[in-house]
N, CA, C and O atoms as a CHARMM CRD file, in Angstrom:
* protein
*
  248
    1    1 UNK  N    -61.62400  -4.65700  57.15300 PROA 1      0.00000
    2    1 UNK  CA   -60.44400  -3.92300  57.56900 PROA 1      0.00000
    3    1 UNK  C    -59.42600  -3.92900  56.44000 PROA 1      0.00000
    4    1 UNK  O    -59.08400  -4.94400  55.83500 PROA 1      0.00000
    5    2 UNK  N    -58.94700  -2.63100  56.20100 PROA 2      0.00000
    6    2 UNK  CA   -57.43600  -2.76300  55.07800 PROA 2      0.00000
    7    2 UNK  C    -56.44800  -3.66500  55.43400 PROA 2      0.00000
    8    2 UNK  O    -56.19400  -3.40700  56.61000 PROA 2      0.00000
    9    3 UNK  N    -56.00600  -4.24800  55.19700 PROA 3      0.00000
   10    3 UNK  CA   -54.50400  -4.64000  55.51200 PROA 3      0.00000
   11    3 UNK  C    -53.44600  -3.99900  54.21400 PROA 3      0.00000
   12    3 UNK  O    -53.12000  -4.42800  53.10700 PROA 3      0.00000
   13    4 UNK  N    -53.12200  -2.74400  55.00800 PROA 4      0.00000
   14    4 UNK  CA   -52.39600  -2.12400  53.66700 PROA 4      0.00000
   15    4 UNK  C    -51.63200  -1.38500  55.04300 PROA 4      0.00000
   16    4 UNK  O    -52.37100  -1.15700  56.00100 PROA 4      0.00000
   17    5 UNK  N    -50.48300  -1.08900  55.13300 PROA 5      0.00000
   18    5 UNK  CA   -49.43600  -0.01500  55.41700 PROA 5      0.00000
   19    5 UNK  C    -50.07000   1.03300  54.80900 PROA 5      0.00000
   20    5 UNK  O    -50.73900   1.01800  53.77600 PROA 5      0.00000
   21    6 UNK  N    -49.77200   2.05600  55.62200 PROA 6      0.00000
   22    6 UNK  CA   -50.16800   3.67600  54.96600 PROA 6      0.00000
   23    6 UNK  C    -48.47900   3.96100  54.94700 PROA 6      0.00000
   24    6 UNK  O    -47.98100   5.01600  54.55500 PROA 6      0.00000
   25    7 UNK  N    -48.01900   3.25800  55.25300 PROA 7      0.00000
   26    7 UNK  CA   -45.81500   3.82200  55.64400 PROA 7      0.00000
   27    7 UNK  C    -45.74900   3.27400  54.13900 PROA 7      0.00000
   28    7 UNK  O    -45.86100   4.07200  53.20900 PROA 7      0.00000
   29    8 UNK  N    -45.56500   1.90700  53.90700 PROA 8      0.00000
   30    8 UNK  CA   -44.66100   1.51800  52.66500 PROA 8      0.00000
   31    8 UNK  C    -45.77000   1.10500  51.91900 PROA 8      0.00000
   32    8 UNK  O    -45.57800   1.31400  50.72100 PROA 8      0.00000
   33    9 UNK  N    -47.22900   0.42500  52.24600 PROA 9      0.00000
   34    9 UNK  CA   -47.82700   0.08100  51.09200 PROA 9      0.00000
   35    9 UNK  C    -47.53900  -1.41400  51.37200 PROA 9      0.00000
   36    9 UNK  O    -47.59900  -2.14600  50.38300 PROA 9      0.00000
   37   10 UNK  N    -47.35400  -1.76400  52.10200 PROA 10     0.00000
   38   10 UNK  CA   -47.41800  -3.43000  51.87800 PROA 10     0.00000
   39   10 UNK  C    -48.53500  -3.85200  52.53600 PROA 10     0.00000
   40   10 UNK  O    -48.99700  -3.44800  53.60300 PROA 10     0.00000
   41   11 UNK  N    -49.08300  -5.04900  51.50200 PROA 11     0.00000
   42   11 UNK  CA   -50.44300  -5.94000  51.78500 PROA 11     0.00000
   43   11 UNK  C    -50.50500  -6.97400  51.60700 PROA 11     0.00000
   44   11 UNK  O    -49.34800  -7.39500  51.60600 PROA 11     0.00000
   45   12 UNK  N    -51.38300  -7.98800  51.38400 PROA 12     0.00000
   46   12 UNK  CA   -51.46400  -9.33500  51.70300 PROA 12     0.00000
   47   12 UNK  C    -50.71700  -9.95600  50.37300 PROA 12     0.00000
   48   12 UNK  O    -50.75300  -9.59500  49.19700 PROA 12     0.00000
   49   13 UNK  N    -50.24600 -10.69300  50.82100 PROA 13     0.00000
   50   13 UNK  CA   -49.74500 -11.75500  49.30800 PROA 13     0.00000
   51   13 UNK  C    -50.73600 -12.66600  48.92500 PROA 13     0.00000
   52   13 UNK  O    -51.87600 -12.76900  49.37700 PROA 13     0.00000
   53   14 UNK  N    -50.25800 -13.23100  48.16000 PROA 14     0.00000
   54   14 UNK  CA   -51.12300 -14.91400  47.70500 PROA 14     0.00000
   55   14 UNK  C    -50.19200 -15.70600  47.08400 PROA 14     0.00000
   56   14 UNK  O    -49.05700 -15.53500  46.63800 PROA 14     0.00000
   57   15 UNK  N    -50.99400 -16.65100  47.17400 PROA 15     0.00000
   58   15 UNK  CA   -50.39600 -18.31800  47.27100 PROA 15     0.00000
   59   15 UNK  C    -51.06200 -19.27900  47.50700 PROA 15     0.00000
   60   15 UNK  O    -52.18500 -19.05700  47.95900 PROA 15     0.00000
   61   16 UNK  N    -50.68200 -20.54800  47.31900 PROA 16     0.00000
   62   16 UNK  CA   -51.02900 -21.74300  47.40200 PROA 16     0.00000
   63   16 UNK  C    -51.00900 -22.52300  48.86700 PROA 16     0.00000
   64   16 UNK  O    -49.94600 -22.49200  49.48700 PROA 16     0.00000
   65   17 UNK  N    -52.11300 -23.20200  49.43000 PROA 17     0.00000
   66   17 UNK  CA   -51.25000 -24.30800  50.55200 PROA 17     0.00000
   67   17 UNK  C    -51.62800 -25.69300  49.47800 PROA 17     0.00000
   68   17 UNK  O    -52.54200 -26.03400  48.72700 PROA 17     0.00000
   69   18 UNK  N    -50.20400 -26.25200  49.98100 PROA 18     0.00000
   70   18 UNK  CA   -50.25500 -27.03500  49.02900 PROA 18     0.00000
   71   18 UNK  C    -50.26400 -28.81500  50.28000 PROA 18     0.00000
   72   18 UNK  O    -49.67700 -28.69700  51.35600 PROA 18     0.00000
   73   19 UNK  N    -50.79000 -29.91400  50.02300 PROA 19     0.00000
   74   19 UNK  CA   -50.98200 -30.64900  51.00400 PROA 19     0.00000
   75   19 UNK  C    -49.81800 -31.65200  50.81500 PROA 19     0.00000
   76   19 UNK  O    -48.91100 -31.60900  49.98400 PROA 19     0.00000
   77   20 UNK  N    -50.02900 -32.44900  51.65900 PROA 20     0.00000
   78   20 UNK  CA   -49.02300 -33.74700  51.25600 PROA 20     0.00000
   79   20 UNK  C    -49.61600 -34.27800  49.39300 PROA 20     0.00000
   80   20 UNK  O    -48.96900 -34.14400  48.35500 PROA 20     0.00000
   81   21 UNK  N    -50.58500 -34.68800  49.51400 PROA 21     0.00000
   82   21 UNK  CA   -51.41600 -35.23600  47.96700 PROA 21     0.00000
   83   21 UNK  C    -50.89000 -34.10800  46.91900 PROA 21     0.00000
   84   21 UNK  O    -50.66200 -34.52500  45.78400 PROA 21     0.00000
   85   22 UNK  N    -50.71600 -33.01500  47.12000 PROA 22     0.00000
   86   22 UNK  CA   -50.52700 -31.91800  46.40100 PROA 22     0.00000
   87   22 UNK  C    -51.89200 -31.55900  45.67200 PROA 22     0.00000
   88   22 UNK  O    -51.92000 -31.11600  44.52400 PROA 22     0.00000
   89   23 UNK  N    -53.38700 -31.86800  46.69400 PROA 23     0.00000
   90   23 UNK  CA   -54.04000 -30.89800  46.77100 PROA 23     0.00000
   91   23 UNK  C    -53.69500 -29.51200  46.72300 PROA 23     0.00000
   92   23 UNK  O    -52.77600 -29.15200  47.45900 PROA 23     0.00000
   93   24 UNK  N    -54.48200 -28.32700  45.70500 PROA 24     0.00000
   94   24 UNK  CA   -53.81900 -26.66200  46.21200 PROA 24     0.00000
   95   24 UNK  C    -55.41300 -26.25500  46.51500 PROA 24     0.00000
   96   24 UNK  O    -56.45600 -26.79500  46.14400 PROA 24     0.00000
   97   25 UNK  N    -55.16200 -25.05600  47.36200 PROA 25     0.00000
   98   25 UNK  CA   -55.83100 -24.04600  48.07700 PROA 25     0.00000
   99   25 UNK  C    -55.52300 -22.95000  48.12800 PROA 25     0.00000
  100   25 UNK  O    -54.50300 -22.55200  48.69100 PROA 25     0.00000
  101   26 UNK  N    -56.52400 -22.09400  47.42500 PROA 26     0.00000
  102   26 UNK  CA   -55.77000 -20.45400  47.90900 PROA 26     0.00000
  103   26 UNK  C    -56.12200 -20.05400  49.22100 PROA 26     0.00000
  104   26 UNK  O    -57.11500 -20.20500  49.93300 PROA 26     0.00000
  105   27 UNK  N    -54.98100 -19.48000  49.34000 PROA 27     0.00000
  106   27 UNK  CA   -54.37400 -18.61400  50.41200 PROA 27     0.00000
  107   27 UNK  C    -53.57000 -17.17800  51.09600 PROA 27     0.00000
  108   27 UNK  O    -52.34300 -17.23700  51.17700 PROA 27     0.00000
  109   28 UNK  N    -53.87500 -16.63100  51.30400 PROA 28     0.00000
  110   28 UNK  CA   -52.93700 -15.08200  51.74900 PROA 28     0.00000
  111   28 UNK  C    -52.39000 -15.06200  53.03300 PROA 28     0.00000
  112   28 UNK  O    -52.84700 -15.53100  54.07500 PROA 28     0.00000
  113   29 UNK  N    -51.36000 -14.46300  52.82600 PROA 29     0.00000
  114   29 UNK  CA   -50.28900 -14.04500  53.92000 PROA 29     0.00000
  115   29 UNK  C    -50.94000 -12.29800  54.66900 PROA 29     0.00000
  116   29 UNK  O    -51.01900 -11.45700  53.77400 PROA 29     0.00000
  117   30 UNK  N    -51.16400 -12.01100  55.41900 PROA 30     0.00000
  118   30 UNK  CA   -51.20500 -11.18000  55.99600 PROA 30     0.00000
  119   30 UNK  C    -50.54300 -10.36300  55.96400 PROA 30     0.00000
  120   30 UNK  O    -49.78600 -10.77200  55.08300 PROA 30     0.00000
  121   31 UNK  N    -50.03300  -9.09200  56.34200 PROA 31     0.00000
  122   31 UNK  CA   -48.92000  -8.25600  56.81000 PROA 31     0.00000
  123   31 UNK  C    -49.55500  -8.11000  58.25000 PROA 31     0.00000
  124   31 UNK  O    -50.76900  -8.13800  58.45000 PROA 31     0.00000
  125   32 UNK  N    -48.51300  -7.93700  59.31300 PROA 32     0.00000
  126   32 UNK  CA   -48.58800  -7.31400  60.86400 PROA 32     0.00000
  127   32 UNK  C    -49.52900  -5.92800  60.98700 PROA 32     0.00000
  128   32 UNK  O    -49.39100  -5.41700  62.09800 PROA 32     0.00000
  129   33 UNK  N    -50.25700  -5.35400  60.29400 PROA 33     0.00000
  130   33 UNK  CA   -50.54100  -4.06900  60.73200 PROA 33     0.00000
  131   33 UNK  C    -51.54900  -3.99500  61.95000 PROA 33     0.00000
  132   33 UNK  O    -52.39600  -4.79100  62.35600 PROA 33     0.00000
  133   34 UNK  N    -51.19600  -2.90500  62.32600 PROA 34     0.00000
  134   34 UNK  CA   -51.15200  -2.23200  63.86300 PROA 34     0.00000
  135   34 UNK  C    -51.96000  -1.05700  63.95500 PROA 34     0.00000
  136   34 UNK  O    -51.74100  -0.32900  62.98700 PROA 34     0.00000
  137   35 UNK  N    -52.47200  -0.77400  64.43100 PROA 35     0.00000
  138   35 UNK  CA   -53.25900   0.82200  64.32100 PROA 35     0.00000
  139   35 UNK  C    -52.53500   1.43500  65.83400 PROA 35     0.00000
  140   35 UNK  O    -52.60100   1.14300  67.02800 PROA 35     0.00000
  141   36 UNK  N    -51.91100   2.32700  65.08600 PROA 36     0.00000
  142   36 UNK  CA   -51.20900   3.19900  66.25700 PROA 36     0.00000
  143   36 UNK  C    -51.47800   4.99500  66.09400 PROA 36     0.00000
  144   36 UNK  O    -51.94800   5.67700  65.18400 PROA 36     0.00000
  145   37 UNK  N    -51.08900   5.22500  67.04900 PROA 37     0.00000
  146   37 UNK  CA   -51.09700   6.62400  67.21500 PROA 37     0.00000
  147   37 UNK  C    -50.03400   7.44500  66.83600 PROA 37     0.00000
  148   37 UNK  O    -49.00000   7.48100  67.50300 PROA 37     0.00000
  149   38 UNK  N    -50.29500   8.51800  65.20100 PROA 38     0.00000
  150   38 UNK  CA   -49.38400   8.47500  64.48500 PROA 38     0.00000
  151   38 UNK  C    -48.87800  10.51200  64.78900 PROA 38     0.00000
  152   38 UNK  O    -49.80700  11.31000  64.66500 PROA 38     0.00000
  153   39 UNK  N    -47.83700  10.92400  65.05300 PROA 39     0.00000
  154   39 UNK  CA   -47.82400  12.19200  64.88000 PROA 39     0.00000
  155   39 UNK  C    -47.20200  12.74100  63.59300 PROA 39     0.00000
  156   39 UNK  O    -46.07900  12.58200  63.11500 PROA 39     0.00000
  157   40 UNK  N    -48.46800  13.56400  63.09500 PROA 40     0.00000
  158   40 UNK  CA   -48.54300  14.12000  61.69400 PROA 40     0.00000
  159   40 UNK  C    -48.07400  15.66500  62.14200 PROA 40     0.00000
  160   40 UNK  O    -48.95000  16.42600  62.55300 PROA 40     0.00000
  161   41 UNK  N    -46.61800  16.14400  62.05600 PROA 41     0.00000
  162   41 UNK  CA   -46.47100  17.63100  62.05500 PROA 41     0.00000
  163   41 UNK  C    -46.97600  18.00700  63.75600 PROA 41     0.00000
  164   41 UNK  O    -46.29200  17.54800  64.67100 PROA 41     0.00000
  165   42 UNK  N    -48.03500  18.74600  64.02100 PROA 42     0.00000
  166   42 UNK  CA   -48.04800  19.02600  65.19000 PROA 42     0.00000
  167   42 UNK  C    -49.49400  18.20600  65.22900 PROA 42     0.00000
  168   42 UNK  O    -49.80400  18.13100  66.41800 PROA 42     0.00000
  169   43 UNK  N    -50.20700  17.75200  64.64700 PROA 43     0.00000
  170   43 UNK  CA   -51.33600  16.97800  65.17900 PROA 43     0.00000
  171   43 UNK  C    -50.77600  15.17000  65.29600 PROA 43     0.00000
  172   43 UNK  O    -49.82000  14.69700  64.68300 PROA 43     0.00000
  173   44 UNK  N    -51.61200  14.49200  66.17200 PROA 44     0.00000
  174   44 UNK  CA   -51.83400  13.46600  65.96600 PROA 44     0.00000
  175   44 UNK  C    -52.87700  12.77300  65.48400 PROA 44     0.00000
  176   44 UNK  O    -53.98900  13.17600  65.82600 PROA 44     0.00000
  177   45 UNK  N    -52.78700  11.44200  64.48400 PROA 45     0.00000
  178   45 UNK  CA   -53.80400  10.86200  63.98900 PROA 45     0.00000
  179   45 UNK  C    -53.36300   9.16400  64.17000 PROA 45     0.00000
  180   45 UNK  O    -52.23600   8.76600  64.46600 PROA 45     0.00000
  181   46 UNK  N    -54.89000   8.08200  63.83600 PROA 46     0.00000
  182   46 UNK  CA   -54.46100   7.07900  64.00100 PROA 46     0.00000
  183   46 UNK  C    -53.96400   6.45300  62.63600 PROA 46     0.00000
  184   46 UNK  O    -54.26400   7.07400  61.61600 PROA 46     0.00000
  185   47 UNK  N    -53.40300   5.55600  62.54200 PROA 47     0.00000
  186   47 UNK  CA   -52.92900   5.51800  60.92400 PROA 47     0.00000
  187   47 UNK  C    -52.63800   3.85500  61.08300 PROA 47     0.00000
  188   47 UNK  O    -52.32400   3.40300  62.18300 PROA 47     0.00000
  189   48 UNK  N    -52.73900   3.19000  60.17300 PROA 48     0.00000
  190   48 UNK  CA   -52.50600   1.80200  59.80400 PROA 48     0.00000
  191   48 UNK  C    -50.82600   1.19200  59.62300 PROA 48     0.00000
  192   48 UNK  O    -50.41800   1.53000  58.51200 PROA 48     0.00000
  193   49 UNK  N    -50.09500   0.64400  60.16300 PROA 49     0.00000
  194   49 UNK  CA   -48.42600   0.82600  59.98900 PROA 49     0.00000
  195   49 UNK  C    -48.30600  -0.20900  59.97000 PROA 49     0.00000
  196   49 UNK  O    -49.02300  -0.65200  60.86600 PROA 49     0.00000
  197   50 UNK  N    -47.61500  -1.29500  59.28700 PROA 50     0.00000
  198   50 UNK  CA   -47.05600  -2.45800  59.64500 PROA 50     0.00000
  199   50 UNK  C    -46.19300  -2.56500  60.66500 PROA 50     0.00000
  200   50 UNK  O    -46.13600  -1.57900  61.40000 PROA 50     0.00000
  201   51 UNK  N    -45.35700  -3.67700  60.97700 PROA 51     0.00000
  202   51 UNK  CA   -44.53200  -3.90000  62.64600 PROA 51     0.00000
  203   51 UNK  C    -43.31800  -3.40000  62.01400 PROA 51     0.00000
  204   51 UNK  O    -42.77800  -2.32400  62.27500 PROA 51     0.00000
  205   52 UNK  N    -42.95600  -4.20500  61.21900 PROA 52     0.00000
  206   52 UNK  CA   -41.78300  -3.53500  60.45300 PROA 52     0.00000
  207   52 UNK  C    -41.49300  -1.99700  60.29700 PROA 52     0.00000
  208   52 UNK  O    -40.32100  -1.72600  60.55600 PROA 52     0.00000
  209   53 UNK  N    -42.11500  -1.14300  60.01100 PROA 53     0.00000
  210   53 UNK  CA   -42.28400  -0.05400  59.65700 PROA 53     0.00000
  211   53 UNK  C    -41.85900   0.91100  61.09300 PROA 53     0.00000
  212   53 UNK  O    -41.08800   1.86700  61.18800 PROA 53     0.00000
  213   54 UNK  N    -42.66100   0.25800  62.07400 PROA 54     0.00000
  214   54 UNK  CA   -43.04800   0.43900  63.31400 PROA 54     0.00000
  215   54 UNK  C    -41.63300   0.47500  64.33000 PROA 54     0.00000
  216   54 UNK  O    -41.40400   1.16500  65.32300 PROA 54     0.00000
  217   55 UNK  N    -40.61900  -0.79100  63.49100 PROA 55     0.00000
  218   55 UNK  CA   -39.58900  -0.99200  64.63800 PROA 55     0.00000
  219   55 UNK  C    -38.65600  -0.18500  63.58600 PROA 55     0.00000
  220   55 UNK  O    -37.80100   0.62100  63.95200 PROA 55     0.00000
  221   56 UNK  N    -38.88100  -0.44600  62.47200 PROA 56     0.00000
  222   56 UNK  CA   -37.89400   0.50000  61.85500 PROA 56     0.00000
  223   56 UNK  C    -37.75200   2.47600  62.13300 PROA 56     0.00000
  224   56 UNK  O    -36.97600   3.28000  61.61700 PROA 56     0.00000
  225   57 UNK  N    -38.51300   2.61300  62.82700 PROA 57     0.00000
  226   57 UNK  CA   -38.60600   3.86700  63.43000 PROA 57     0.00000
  227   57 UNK  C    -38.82200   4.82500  62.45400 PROA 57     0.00000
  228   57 UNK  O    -38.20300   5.88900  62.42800 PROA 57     0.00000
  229   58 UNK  N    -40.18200   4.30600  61.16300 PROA 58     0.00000
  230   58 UNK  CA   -40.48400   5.45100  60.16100 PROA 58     0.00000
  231   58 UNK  C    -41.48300   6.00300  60.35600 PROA 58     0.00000
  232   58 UNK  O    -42.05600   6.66700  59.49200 PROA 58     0.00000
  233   59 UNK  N    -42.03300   5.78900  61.91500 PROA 59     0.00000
  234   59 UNK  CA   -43.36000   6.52200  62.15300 PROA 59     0.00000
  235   59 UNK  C    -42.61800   7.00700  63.44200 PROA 59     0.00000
  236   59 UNK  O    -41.83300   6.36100  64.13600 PROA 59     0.00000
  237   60 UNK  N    -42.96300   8.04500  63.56900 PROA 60     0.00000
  238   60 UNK  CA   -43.20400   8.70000  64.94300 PROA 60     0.00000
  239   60 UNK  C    -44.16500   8.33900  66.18300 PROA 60     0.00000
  240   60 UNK  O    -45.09700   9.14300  66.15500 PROA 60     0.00000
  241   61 UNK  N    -44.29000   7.51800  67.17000 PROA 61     0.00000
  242   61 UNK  CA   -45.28100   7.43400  67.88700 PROA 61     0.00000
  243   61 UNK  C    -45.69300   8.51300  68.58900 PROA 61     0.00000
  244   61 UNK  O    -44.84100   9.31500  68.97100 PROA 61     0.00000
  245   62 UNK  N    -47.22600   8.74700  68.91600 PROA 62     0.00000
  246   62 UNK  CA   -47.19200   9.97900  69.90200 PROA 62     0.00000
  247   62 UNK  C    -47.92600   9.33500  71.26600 PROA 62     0.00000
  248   62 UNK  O    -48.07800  10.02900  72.27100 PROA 62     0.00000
């Protein structure tokens, strides 16, 4: 599965977990994405959106 926004483009980060010992481990952060029902002009399609994106009201739901 993508984890990419089709709205802004945001995707997983990376990073370290780092332990008490200061053992490291890689690791990624996720983004929230959502598969919603997106209205494109007069059609609808499903499209990949983060939550953010979502509450920020830059998608149209249909």
């Amino acid at each position: 599965m993508s984890y990419r926004c089709e709205i802004c483009g945001k995707a997983p980060s990376f990073g370290k977990n780092v332990t008490f010992s200061h053992k490291r481990n890689s690791r990624r952060w996720l983004p929230n994405v959502q598969r919603v029902r997106v209205r494109d002009g007069s059609n609808t399609r499903r499209a990949r959106v983060c939550t953010s994106c979502i509450r920020a009201g830059k998608v149209e739901k249909a």
